[in-house]
N, C-alpha and C positions, 0 to 999 in steps of 0.2 A: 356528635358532630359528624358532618356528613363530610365528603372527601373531595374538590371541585374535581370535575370532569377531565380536568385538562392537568393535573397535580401530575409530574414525572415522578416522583417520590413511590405512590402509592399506588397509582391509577396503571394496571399493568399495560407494556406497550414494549418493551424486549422479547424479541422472539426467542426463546432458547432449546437446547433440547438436553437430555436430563441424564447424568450417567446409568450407566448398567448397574438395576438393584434400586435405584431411587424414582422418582415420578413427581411430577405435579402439574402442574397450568403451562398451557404452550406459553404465553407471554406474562414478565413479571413488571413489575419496576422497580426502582433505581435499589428502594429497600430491602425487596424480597430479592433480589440477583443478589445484593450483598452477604445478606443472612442463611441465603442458602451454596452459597459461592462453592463452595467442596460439593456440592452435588448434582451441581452444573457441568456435566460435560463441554458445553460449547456455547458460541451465539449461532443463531441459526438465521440469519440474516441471507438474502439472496442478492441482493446489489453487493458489492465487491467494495467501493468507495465509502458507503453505507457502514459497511462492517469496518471497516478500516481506520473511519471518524470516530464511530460509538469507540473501541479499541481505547485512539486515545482519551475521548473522556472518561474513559474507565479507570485508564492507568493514572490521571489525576486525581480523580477523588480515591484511589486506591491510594495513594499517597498521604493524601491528605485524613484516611479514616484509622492511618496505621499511623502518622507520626513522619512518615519516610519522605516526607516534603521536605525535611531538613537533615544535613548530614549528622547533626548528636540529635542529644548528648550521646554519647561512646561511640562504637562503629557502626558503620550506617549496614554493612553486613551481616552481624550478627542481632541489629536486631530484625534485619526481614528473616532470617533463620529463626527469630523464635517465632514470628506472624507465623513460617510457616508450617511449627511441628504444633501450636495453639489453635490456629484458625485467626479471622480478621477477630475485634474488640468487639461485640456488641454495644456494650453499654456505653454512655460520655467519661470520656477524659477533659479532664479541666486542664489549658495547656497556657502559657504566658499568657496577658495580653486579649484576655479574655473569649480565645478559640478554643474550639473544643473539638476532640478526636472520639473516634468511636464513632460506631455506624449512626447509635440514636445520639448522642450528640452533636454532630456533623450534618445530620439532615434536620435533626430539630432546628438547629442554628438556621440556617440556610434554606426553610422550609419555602420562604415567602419568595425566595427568586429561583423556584422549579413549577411554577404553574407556567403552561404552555401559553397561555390567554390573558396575563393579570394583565390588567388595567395601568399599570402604572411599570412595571418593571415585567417585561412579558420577558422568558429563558431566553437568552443568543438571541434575545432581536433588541429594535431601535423604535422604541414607542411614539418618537416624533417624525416615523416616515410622512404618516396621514396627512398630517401636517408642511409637509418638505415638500410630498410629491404631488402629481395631477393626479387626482381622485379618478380620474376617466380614462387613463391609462395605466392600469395595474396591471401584475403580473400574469396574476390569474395559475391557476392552480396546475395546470397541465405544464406551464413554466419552471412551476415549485418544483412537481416530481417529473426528474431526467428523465426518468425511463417511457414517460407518454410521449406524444408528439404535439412538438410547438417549435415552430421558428424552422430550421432546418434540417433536427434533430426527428429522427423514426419513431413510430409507436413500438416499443419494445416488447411487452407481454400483454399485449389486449389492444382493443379497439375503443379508444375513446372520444366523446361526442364534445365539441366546444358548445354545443347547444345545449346539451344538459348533461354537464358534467358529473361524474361521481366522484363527491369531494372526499376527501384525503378522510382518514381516520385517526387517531391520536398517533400511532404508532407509524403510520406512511409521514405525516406530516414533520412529525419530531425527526425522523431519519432523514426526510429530503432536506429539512432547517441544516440538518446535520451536514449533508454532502453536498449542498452551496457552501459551505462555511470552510471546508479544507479542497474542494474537486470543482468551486464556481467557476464561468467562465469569463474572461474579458469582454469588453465593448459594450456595445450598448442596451441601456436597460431602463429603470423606471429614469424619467431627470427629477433631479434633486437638488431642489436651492436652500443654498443655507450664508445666511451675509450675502456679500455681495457675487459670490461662485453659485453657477446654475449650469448643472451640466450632467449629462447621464451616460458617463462613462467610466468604468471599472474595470479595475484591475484583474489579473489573473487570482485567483486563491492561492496557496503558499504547496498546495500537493499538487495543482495542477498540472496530467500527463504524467505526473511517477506513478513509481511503483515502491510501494511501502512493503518492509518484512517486518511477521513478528512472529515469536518465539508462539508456538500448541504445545501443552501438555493435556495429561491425561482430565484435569477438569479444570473449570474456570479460576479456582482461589492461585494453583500453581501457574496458568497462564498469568494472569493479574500480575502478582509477583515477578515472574520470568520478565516482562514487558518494562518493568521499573527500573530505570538510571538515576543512581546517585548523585543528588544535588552537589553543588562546589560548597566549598563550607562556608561560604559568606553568605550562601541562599536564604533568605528570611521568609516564612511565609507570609510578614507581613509587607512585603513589598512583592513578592513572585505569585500574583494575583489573580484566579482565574474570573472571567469576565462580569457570574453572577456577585464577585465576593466586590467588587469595588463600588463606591458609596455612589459615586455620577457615574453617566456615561462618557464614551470619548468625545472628543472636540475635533468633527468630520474634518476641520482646517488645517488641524497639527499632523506632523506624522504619526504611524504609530508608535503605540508606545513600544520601545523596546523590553524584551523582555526580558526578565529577570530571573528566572530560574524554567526549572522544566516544568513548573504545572502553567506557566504562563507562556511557554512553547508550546505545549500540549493542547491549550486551548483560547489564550487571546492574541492567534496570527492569522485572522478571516480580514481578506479585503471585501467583503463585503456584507452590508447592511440588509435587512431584512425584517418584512413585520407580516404575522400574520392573523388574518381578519377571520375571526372566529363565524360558525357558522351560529343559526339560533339557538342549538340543540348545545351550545357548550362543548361539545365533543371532536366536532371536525373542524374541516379550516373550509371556507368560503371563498376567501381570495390571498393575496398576496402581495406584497410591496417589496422589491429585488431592485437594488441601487448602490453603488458605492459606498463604500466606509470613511477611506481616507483620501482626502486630496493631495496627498502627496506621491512622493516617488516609493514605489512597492518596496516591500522588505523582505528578505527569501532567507528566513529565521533558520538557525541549527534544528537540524534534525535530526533523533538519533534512530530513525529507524528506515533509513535511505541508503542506496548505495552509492557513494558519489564519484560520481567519473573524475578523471581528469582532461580539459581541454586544452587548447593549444595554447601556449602562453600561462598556462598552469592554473588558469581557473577552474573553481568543480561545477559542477550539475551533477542534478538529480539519475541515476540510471531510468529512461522513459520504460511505461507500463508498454509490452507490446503484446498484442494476444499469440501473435506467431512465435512468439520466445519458448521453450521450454525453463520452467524453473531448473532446472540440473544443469544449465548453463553461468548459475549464478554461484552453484554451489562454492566454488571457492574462492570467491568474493567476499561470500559469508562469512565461511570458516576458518580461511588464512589470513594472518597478520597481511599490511600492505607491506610489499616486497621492497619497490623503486616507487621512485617519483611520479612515476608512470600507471602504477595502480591502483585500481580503485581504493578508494578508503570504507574500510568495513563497519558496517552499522555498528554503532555505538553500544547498541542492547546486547548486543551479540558477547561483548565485554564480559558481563552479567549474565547473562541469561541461565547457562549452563550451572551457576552456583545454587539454581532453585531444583534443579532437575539433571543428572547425569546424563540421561537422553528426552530429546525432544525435538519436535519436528517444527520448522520452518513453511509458513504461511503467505504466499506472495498476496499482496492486495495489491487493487490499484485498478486506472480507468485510461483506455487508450483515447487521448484526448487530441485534438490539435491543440497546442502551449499557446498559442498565440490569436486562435480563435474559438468560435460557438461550438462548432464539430463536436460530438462525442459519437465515436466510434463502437468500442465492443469492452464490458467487465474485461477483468484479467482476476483470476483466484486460483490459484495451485496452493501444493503444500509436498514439503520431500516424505521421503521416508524418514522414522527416526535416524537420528545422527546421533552417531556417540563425539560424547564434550572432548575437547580437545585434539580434534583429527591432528591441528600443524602439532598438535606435541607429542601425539603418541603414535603416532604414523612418521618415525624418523628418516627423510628420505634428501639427500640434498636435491635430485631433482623434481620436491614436488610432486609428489605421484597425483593430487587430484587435481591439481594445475593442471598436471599434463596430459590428463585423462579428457577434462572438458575444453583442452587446447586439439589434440587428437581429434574429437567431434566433431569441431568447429571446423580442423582442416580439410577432413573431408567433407564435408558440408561446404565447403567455399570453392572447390576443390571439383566437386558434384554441379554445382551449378556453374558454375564457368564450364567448366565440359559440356554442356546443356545447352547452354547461351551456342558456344564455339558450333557444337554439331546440328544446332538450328541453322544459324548463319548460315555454312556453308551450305548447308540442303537447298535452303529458301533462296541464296544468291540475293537475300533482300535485306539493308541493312535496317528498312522502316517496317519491314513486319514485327512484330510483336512478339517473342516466345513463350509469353507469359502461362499459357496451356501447358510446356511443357517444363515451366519450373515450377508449376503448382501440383505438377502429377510427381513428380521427383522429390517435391520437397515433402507431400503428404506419404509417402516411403520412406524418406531417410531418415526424417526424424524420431519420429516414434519409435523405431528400431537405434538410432543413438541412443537415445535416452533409457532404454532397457540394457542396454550395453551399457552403459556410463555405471548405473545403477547395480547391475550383476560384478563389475570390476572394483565398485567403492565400496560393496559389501566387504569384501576379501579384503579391504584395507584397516576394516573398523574392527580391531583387536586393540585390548589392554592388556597394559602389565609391564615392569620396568626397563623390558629390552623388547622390542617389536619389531617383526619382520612386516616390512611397508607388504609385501607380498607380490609387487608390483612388475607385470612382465609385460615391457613397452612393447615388444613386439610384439605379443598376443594381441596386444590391443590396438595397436596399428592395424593389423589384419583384421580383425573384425568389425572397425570401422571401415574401410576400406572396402570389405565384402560387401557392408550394407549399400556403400556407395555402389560400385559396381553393378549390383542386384537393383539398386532403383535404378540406373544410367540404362543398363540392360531392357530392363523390363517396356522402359517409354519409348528407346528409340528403336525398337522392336521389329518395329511396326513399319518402320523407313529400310529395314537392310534387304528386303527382299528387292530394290532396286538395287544397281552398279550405284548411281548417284548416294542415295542412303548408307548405303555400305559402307562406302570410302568416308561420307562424312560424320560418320557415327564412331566409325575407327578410327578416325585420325584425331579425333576429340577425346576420346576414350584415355589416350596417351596422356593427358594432363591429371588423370587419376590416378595411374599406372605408375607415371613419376612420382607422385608423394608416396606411393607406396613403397618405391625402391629407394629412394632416401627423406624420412620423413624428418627427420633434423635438421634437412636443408630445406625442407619443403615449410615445414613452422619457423623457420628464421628470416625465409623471404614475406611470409605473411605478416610477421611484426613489424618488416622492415615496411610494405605495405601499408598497415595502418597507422606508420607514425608518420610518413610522409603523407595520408589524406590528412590527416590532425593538426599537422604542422601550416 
């Protein structure tokens, strides 16, 4: 029996790369990543959204091939500790209710809703778009993948022709299916009638603009695992449904369905519909139909692997993907419990993660998007250094040593460019010039030098053992943020002191850095007080 073309199962189309000592085929699928999961190093995915989506459908069918879709029988911790001194099941488990776990069990099951192209139930699409939508206004393939250009969106990595396109290949196509589905954008797209509703307008996708973390280890089986939260114990896999496992499709009219545990978080919260028209060859995609799912009002599902602000009036959001962010400024967002009412709330995974692996490092994904329109702007993908587990517990400090380490940072960074602003100003005499020149020369200094700083001061902190010196000496670290500030403020306005005009206005700005360095307790007290009065 021969394998269709388009089968996600078998037909390789994951990019991966292999750990140190092992080797095989740059891309597998769904089976071979399973089977060989301990000797996977990584995904080696270049789109950032891309990797971020595949993630979660990993961590659902990791769930679902180990049993960990449901909190029993016994505890739902010790049995991922035995997945993970065992490796994942190969063979079927025969489970309630006629499911079945285990790799070959799990996909034997479930074989017929992973072909890319079926005829009748094609993976994550809606086989009655063709039908719904104008056949003469399709999406078209350069729509599908983000990274070309169509509409007002750049060509990212090549030059592509609308006149003869190079269409997708299994593995571009299945990943852009992927990154509409959690990173799509609002407004308008195919129209779609279904009764008496005819309209082609959609909603945002449920990631779109964040920034997603997830727990790196040393190879794919321990990521997998690191990445999984434990369901509530009322979770059933036969109601926490992911999208190929249920018998219809949805009903475009109703809302959606609310979800029911985390493999139904993880994978049926896409506002939007999509079908794609295979090419002759079975193998690529041709064209595409991109249109709304639900006609109702959006749903912004729990997420456990966000960091969620707090806004004014005490609502959350997602923390947005920024590409100018350093990851070391989220670091203890991550690591520390939430303090006050006031702080973020820390990814869920985060809970967990640590029980699979002592250390391991943190992976930023995410896409700087506009939230509210087509715009995609620039990937966002960092990763920290490893982190030893439990910094807030083994690092005993009442004040917070990595709080106040990436509070430090930030102050002079806020600190640095107000100075900037203030000694533009007065040079120029102009309040509608622009200094954007010289806070993009200051801020391409300051940063990169924080964040080796943040990083040389958190190392000193990550000791174990029942009594721990945090290690932590505020003023050291004042002062060498402070210097980096100085030394980029120095360096740009340089250029201006050789006038009396320059001088005076370089020097008299400079004093706004000078003071947080001579009391930086009063200088981070006015800056909180600062940003609860913009939030309020």
């Amino acid at each position: 029996m021969t394998t269709p073309a388009s089968n996600l199962i078998d037909q390789p189309w994951i990019p991966v790369a292999w750990a140190v000592g092992y080797s095989g085929p740059p891309e597998v699928g769904l089976r071979g990543l399973f089977l060989h999961a301990r000797e996977i190093r990584t995904l080696l995915i270049a789109e950032a959204p891309a990797h971020s989506a595949l993630l979660r459908l990993l961590y659902a069918l990791t769930a679902r091939i180990t049993g960990l879709d449901e909190a029993g029988p016994g505890s739902w911790g010790d049995r991922r500790e035995e997945i993970l001194e065992q490796g994942l099941p190969e063979q079927s488990i025969e489970l309630p209710d006629g499911r079945k776990a285990g790799i070959e069990g799990y996909f034997d099951q479930w074989s017929h809703r992973f072909d890319l192209f079926d005829r009748d139930r094609p993976w994550l699409q809606d086989p009655r778009l063709p039908a719904q939508c104008d056949r003469n206004s399709t999406a078209g393939v350069h729509k599908l993948v983000m990274s070309r250009a169509a509409g007002n969106n750049l060509s990212w990595f090549g030059h592509w022709s609308h006149d003869n396109p190079v269409l997708p290949n299994l593995s571009q196509a299945a990943l852009a299916l992927l990154t509409w589905h959690y990173w799509g954008a609002p407004g308008a797209l195919s129209r779609r009638a279904v009764g008496q509703v005819c309209h082609h307008y959609a909603k945002a996708s449920p990631l779109r603009a964040a920034l997603s973390y997830h727990p790196d280890c040393d190879n794919l089986l321990l990521t997998l695992l690191a990445g999984l939260t434990p369901p509530d114990g009322d979770v059933s896999r036969q109601s926490d449904l992911c999208p190929w496992e249920r018998d219809d499709l949805p009903d475009p009219l109703e809302p959606m369905p609310t979800p029911q545990g985390p493999c139904s978080r993880l994978t049926a919260c896409s506002q939007h519909a999509l079908y794609l028209v295979p090419a002759p060859d079975g193998a690529r995609t041709a064209d595409a139909y991109i249109t709304w799912a639900y006609d109702a009002e959006r749903i912004r599902p729990q997420d456990d692997y966000l960091i969620w602000d707090i806004g004014k009036d005490g609502e959350t959001f997602p923390r947005p993907a920024r590409s100018s962010r350093s990851l070391w400024r989220d670091v203890d967002a991550l690591l520390l419990k939430q303090l006050d009412d006031a702080s973020p709330i820390q990814p869920k995974v985060m809970d967990h993660a640590f029980d699979v692996s002592e250390y391991l490092r943190i992976r930023a994904l995410g896409f700087e998007q506009d939230a509210s329109q087509a715009a995609n702007h620039q990937y966002v993908d960092s990763a920290t250094p490893v982190l030893l587990s439990r910094v807030e517990e083994d690092v005993v400090s009442a004040e917070r040593p990595v709080r106040q380490l990436r509070e430090l940072g930030e102050l002079f960074g806020e600190r640095l460019e107000q100075a900037t602003r203030e000694a533009w100003l007065k040079y120029t005499d102009d309040k509608k010039n622009d200094p954007g020149a010289w806070l993009d020369a200051v801020a391409a200094r300051y940063w990169p030098a924080a964040e080796d700083e943040f990083w040389s001061h958190f190392r000193q902190l990550t000791r174990s053992g029942a009594a721990v010196d945090a290690g932590f000496d505020f003023e050291a670290a004042c002062r060498a943020f402070g210097r980096h500030a100085l030394n980029a403020y120095e360096t740009v306005t340089g250029s201006v002191t050789r006038t009396p005009r320059g001088a005076k206005a370089a020097t008299g700005a400079k004093a706004i850095i000078l003071a947080a360095l001579k009391d930086p307790h009063k200088a981070m007290a006015q800056a909180k007080t600062k940003r609860a009065a913009t939030q309020s």
